[in-house]
C-alpha positions as a Markdown table, in Angstrom:
| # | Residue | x | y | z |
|---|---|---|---|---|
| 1 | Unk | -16.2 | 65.4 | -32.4 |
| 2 | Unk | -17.0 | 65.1 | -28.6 |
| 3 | Unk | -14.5 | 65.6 | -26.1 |
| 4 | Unk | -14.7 | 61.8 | -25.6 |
| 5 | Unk | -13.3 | 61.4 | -29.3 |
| 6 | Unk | -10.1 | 63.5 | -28.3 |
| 7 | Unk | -9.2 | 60.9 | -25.5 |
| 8 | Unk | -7.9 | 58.7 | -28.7 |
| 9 | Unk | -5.7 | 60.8 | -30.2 |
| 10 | Unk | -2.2 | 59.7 | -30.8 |
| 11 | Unk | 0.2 | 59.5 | -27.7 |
| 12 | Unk | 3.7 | 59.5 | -27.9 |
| 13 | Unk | 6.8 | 60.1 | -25.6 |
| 14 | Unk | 8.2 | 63.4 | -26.6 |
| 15 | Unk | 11.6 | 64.6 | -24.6 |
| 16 | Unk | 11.8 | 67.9 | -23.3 |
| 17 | Unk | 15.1 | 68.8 | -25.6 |
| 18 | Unk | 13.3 | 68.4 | -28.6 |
| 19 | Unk | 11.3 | 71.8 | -27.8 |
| 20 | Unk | 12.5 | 74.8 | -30.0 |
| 21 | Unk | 13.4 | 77.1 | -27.4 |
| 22 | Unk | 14.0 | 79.9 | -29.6 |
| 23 | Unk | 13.6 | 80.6 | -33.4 |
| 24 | Unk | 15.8 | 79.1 | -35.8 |
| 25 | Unk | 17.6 | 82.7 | -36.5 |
| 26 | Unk | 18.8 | 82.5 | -32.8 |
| 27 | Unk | 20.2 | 78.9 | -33.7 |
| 28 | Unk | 22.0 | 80.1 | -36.3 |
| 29 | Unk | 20.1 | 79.2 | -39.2 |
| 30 | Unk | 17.8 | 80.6 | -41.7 |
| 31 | Unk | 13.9 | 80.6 | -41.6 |
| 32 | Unk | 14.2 | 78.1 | -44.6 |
| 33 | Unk | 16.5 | 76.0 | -43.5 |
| 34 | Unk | 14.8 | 74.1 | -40.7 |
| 35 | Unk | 14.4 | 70.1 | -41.4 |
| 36 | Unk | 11.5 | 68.6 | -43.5 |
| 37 | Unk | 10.5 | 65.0 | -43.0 |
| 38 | Unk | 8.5 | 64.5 | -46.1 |
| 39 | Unk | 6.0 | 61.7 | -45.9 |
| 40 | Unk | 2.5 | 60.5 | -47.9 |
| 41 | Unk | -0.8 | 59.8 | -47.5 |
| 42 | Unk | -0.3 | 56.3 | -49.8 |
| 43 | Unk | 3.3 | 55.6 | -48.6 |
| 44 | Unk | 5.6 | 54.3 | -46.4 |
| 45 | Unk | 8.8 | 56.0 | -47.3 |
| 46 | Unk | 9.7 | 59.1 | -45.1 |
| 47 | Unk | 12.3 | 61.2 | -46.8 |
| 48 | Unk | 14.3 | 64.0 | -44.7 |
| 49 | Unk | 15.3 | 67.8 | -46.4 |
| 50 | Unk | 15.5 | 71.0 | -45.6 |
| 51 | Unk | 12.5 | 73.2 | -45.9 |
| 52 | Unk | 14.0 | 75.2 | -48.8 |
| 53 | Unk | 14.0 | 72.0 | -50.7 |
| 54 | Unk | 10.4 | 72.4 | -50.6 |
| 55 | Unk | 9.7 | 72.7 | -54.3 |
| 56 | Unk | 11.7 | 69.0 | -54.6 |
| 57 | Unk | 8.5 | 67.2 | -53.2 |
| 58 | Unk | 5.6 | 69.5 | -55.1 |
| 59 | Unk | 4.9 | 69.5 | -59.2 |
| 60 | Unk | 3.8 | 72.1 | -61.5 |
| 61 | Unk | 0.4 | 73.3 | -61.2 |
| 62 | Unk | -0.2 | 72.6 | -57.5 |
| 63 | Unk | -1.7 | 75.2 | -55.3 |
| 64 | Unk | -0.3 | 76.2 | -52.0 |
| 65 | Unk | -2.3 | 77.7 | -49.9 |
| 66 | Unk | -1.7 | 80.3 | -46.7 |
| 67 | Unk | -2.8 | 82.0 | -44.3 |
| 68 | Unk | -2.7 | 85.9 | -44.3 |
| 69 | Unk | -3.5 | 86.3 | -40.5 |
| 70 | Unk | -0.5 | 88.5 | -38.8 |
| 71 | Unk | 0.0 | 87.7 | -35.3 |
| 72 | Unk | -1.2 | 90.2 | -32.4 |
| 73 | Unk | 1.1 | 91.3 | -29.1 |
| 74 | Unk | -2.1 | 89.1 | -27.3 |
| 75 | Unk | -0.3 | 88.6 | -23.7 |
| 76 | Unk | -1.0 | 91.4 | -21.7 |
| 77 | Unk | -0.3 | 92.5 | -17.9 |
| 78 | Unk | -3.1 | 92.1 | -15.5 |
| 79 | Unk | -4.2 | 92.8 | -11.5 |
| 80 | Unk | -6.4 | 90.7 | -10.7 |
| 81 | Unk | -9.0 | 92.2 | -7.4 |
| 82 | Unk | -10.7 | 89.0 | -6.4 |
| 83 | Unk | -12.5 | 89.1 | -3.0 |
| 84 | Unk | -10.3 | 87.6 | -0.5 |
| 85 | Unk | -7.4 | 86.5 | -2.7 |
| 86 | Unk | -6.5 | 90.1 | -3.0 |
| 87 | Unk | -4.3 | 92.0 | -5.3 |
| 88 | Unk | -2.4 | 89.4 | -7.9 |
| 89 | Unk | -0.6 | 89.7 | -10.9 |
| 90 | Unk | -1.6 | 87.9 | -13.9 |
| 91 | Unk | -1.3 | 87.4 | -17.6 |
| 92 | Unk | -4.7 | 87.4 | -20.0 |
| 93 | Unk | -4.0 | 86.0 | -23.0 |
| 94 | Unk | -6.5 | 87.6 | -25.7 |
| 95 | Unk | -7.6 | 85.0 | -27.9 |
| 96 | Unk | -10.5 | 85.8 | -30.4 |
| 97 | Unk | -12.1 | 88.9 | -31.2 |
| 98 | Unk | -15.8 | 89.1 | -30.4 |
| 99 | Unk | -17.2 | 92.5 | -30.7 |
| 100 | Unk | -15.2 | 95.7 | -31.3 |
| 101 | Unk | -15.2 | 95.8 | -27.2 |
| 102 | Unk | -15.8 | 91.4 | -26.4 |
| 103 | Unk | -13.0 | 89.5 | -26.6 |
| 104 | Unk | -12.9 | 85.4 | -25.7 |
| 105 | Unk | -9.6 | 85.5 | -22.8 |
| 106 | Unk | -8.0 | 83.6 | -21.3 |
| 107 | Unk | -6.4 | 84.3 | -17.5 |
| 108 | Unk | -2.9 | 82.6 | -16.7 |
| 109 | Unk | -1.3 | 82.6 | -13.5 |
| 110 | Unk | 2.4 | 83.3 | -13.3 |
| 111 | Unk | 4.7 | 80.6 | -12.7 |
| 112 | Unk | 8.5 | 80.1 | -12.6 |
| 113 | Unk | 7.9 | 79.0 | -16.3 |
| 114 | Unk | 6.1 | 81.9 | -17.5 |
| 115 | Unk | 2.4 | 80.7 | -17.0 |
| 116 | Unk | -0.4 | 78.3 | -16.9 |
| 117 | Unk | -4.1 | 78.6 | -16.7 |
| 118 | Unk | -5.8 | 79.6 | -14.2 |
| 119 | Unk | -9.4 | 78.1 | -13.4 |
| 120 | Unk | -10.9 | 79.8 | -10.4 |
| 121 | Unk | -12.1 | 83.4 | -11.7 |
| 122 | Unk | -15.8 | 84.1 | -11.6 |
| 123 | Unk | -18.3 | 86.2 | -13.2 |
| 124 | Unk | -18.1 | 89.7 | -13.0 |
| 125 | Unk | -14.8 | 89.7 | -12.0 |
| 126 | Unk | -12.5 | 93.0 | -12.9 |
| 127 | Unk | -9.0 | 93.2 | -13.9 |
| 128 | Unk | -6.8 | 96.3 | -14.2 |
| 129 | Unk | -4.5 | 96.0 | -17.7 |
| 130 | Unk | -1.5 | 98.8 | -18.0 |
| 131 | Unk | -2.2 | 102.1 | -19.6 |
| 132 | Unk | -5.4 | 102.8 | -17.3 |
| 133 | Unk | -6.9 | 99.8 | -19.2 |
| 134 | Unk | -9.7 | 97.3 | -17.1 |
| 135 | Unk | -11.4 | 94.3 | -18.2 |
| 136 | Unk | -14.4 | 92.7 | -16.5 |
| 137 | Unk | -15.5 | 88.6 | -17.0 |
| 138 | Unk | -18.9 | 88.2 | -18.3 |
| 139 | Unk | -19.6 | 84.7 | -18.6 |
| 140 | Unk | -17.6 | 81.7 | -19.7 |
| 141 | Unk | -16.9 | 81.4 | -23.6 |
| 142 | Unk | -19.9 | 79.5 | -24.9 |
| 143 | Unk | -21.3 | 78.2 | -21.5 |
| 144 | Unk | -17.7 | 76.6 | -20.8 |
| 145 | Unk | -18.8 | 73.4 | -22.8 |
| 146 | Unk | -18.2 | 70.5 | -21.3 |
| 147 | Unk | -14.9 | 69.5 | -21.4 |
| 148 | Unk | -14.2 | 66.7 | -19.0 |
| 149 | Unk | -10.9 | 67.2 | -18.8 |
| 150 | Unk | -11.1 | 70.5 | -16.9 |
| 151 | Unk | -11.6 | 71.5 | -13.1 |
| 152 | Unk | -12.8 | 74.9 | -13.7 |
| 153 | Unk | -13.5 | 77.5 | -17.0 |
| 154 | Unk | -10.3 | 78.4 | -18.9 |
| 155 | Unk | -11.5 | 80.8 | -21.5 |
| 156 | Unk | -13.9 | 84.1 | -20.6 |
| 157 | Unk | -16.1 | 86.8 | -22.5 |
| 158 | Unk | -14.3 | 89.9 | -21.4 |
| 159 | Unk | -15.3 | 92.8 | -21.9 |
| 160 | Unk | -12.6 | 95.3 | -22.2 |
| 161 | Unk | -12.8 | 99.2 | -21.9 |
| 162 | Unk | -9.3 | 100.3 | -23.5 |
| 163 | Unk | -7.7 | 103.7 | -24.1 |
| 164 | Unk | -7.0 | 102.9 | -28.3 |
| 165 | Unk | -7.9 | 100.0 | -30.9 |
| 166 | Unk | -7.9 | 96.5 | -29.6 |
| 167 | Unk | -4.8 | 96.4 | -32.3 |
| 168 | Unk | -3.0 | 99.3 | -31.2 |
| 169 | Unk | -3.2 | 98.7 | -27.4 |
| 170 | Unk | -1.4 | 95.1 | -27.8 |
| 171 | Unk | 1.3 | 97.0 | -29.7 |
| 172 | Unk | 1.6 | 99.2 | -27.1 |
| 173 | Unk | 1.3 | 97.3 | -24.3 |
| 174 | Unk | 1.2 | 93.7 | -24.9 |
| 175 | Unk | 3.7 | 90.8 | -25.7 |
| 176 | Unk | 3.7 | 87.9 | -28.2 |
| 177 | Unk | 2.3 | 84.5 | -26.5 |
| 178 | Unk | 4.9 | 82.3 | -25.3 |
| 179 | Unk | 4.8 | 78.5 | -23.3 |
| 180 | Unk | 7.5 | 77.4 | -21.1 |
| 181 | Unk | 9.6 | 75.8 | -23.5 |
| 182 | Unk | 10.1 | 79.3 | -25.0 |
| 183 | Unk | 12.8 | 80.2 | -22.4 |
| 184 | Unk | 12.3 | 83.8 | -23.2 |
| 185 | Unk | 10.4 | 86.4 | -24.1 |
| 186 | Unk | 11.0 | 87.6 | -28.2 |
| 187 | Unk | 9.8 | 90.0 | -30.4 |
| 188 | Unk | 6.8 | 89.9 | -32.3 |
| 189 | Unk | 8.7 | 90.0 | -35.7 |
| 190 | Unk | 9.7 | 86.2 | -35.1 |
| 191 | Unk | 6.2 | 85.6 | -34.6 |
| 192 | Unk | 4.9 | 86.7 | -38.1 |
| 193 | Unk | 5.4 | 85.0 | -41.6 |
| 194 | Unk | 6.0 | 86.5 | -44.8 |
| 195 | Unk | 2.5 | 86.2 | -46.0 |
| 196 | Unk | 1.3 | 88.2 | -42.8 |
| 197 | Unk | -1.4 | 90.9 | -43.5 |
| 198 | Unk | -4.3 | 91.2 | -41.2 |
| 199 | Unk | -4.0 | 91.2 | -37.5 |
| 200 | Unk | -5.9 | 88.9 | -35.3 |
| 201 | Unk | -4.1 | 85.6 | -34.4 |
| 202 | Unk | -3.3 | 85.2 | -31.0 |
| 203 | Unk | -0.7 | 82.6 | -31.8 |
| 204 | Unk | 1.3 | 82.2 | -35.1 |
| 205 | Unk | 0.3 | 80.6 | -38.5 |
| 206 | Unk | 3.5 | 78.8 | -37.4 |
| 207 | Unk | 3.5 | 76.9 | -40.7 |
| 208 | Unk | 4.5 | 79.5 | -43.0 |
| 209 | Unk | 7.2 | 80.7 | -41.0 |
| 210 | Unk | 9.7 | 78.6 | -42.9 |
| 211 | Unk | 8.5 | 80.8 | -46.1 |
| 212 | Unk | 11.2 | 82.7 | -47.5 |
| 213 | Unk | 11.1 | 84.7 | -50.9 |
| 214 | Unk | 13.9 | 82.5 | -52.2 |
| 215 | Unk | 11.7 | 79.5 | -51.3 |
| 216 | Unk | 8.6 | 81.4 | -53.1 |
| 217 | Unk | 10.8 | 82.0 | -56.0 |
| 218 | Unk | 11.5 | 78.9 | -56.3 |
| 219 | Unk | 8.1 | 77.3 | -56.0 |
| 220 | Unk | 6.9 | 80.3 | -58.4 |
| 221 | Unk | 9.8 | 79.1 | -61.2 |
| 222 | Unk | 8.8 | 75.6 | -60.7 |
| 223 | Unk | 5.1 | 76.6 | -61.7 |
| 224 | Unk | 3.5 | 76.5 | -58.4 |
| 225 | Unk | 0.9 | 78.7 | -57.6 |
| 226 | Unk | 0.1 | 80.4 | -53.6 |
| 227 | Unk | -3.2 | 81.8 | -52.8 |
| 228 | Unk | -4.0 | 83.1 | -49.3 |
| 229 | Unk | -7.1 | 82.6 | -46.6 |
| 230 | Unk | -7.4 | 84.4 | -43.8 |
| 231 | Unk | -7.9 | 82.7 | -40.2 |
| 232 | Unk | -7.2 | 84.0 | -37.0 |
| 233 | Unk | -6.4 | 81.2 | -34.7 |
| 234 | Unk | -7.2 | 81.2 | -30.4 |
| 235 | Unk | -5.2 | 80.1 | -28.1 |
| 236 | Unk | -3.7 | 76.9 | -28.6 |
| 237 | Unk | -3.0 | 76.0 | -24.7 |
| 238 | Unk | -6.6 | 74.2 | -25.4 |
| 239 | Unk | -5.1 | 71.4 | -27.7 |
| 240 | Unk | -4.6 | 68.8 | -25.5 |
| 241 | Unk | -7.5 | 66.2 | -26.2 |
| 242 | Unk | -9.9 | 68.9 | -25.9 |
| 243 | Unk | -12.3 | 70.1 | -29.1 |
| 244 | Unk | -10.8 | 73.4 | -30.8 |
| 245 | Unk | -13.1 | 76.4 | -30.1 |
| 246 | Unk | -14.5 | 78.2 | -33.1 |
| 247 | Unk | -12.2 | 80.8 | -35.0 |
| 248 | Unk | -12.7 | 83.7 | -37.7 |
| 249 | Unk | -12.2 | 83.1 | -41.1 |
| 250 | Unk | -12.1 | 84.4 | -44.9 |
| 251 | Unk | -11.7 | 82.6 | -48.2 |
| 252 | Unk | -12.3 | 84.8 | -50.4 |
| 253 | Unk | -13.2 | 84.7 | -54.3 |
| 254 | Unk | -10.2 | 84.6 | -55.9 |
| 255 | Unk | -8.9 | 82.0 | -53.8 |
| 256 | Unk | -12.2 | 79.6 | -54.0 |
| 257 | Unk | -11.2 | 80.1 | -57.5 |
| 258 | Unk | -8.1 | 78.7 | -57.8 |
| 259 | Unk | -8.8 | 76.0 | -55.9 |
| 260 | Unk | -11.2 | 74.9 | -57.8 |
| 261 | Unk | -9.4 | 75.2 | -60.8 |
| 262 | Unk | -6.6 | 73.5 | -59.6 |
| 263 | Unk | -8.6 | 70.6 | -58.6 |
| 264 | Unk | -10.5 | 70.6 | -62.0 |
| 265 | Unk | -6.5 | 70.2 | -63.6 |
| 266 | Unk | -5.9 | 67.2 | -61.6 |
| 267 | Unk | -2.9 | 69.2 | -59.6 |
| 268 | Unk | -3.2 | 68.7 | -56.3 |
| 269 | Unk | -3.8 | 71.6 | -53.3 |
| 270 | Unk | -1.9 | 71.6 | -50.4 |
| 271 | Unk | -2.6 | 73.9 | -47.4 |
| 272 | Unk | -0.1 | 75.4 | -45.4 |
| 273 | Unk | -1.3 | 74.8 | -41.6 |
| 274 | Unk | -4.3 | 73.0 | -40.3 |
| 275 | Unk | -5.6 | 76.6 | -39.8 |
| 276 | Unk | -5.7 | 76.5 | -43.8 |
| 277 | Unk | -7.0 | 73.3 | -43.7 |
| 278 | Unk | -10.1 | 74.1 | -41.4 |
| 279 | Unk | -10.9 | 77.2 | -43.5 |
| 280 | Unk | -10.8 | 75.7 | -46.9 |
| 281 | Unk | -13.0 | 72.4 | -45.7 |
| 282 | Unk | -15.9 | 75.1 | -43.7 |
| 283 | Unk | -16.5 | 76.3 | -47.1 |
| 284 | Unk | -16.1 | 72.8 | -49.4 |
| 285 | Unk | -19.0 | 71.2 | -50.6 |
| 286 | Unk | -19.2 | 67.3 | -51.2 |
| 287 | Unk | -17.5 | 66.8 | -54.3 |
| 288 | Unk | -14.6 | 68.9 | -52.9 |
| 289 | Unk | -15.5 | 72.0 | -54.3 |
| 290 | Unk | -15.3 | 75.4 | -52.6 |
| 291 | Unk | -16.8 | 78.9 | -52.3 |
| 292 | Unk | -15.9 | 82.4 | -51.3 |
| 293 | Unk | -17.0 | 82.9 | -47.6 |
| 294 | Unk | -16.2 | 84.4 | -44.3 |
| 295 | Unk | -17.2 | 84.3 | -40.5 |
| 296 | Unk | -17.0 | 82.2 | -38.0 |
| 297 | Unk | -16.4 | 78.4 | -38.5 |
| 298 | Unk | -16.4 | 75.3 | -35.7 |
| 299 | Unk | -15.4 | 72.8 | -38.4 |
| 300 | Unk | -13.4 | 69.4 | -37.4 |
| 301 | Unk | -11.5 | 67.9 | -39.2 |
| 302 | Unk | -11.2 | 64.1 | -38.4 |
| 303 | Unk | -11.2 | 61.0 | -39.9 |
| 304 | Unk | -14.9 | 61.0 | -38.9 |
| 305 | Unk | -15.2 | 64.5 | -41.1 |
| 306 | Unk | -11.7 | 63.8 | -44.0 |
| 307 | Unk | -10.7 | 66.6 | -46.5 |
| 308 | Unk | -12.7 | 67.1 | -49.8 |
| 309 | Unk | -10.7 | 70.2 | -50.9 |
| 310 | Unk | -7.4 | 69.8 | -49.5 |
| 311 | Unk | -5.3 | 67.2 | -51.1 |
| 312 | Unk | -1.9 | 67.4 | -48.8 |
| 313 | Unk | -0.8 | 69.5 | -45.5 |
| 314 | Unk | 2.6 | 71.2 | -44.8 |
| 315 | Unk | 2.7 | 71.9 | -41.3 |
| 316 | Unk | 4.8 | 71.6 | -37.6 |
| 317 | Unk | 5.4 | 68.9 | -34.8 |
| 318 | Unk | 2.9 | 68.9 | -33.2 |
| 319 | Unk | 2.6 | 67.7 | -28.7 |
| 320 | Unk | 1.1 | 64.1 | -27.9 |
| 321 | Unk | -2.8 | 63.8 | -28.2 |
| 322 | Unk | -2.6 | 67.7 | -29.6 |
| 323 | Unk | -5.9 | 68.3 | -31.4 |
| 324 | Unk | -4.6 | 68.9 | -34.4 |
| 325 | Unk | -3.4 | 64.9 | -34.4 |
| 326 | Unk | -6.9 | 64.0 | -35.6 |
| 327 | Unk | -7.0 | 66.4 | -38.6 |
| 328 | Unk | -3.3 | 65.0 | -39.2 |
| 329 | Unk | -4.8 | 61.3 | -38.9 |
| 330 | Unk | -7.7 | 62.2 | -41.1 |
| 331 | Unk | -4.7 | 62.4 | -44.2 |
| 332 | Unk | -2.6 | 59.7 | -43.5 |
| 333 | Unk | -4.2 | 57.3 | -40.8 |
| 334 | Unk | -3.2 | 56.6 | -37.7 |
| 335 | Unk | -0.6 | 54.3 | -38.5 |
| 336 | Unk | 1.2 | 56.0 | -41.0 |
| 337 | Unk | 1.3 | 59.3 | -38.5 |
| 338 | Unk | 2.3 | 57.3 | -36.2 |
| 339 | Unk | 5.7 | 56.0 | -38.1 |
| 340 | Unk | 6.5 | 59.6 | -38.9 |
| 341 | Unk | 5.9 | 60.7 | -35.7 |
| 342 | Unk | 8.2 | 57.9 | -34.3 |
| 343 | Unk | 11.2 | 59.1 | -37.1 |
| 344 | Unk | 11.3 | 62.5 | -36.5 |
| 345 | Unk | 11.7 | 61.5 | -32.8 |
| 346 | Unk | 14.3 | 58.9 | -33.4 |
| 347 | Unk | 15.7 | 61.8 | -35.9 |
| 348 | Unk | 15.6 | 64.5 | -33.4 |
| 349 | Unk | 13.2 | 67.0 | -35.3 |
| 350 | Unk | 12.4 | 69.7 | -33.2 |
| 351 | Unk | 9.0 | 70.8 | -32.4 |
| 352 | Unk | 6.5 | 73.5 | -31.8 |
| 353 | Unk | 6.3 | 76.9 | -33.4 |
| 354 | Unk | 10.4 | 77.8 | -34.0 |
| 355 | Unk | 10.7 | 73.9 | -34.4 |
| 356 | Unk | 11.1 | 71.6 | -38.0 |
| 357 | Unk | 8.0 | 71.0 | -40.6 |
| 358 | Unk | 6.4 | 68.1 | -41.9 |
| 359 | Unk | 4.9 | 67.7 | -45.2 |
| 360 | Unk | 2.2 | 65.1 | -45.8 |
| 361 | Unk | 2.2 | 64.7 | -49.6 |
| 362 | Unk | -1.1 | 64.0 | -51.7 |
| 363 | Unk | 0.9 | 60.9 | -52.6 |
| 364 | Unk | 4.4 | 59.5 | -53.7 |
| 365 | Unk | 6.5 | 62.2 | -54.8 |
């Protein structure tokens, strides 16, 4: 899709108290017990639950699938030394992994409200990160494609000359990504799900946060299978009505596998995240098959490009004209999205990463 396409997506008025401002533990509840609105692809009923209900709305011998991406420390500290603006502090938010020294970045200024990007650096600019740590910009991201949107380039090739592993220096010296509706700064622990395993996402597979083993019990009881992917998302400051950059990925064997021998059953695979989603449909052929594979993908998923592998979605609230509204779109239409949209509104779902879930069913449940 062009960055024209995303000027369509689906608008909405979305009040600030429906943010999560902090995880569901904080609120006094348990990962699994944030609200469901359950809707379908062929359907106009929208039913509400609690996430732990989950296995309710699936049937034996589907396939959930997740993503095995653990969450990095990706916000870190930074000086910025540029010509006559002088000495300034500044957050980079790492975002994807290049080379074992290249990583795509992107710089934030600070702001009463944590951050928000900032547009004015310049080749061959230098930074100076905590520990004795510097980064230097090389050149925008993939030329800084067009996106008409934007006064200025948001994310950089930096390289980065650091003291230990990429990995090990966020730990140290970094914090998990927050926005300003996250009204303070928390631990990475809330920022991981069960099914964590590799590190590389900048931002959380937020959609399996809910995940708890009781709920995997459960679904496990109830004859539903999980099989994992691995995808390490960017920065998701991006999503608003701009194309999503490209991102690592991983399906591997045994996965490909049992997807395709759910699909040959006739049970019905849902993904856990559009990060799932965009993973599983790089690697689907026409007929809806898929194959072990891993590197990088710059798949969309749209009603101009709809599932062949993935039958149903699980995943958050997602902002107005958020990219991930088209891949949303692309299951249900855009009228059908936008009646749930309007309930869990009218409902007061919550939304973003700590918020509520939605699950888009293969079909009437």
């Amino acid at each position: 899709m062009t960055v024209a396409a995303f000027d369509d997506l689906l608008r909405f008025d979305l009040p600030d108290d429906l943010a999560a401002h902090e995880p569901p533990e904080a609120r006094g509840l348990a990962r699994d017990a944030v609200r469901l609105l359950v809707s379908s692809v062929d359907g106009d009923d929208l039913d509400h639950a609690r996430f732990r209900d989950l296995p309710d709305f699936l049937r034996r011998g589907d396939l959930l699938v997740v993503n095995t991406s653990a969450t990095i420390n990706a916000s870190l500290p930074a000086v910025r030394h540029a010509g006559g603006t002088g000495r300034r502090e500044i957050r980079v938010h790492l975002s994807t992994q290049l080379s074992a020294s290249r990583w795509a970045v992107e710089l934030r200024t600070i702001t009463a409200k944590e951050s928000a990007p900032l547009l004015d650096a310049a080749t061959g600019e230098r930074l100076t990160l905590p520990g004795g740590a510097r980064a230097r910009l090389i050149e925008p991201w993939l030329g800084d494609r067009a996106q008409a949107s934007i006064a200025g380039t948001r994310l950089w090739v930096a390289s980065l000359d650091l003291p230990d592993d990429a990995i090990e220096y966020t730990r140290r010296h970094g914090t998990p990504i927050r926005y300003s509706y996250v009204t303070k700064t928390w631990p990475l622990c809330h920022y991981q799900t069960m099914f964590a395993r590799e590190p590389g996402s900048a931002e959380m597979p937020s959609a399996g946060r809910p995940f708890t083993p009781d709920v995997l019990v459960s679904l496990v009881e109830r004859g539903i299978r999980v099989a994992g992917i691995t995808l390490h998302t960017g920065v998701s400051s991006l999503e608003t009505g701009e194309p999503p950059y490209p991102e690592r990925y991983d399906v591997r064997a045994a996965t490909a596998d049992a997807v395709n021998a759910t699909r040959r059953s006739g049970a019905r695979v849902i993904a856990v995240g559009t990060t799932v989603v965009r993973a599983l449909e790089t690697v689907s052929s026409e007929n809806g098959f898929v194959h072990a594979g891993r590197g990088w993908t710059d798949h969309v998923v749209s009603s101009a490009r709809p599932p062949r592998a993935v039958d149903g979605l699980i995943t958050g609230l997602h902002a107005p004209r958020a990219t991930h509204l088209a891949m949303l779109e692309s299951f249900t239409g855009r009228e059908r999205l936008a009646r749930a949209y309007a309930e869990a509104v009218r409902e007061r779902y919550l939304w973003h990463e700590f918020g509520d879930v939605h699950l888009i069913s293969p079909d009437s449940y």
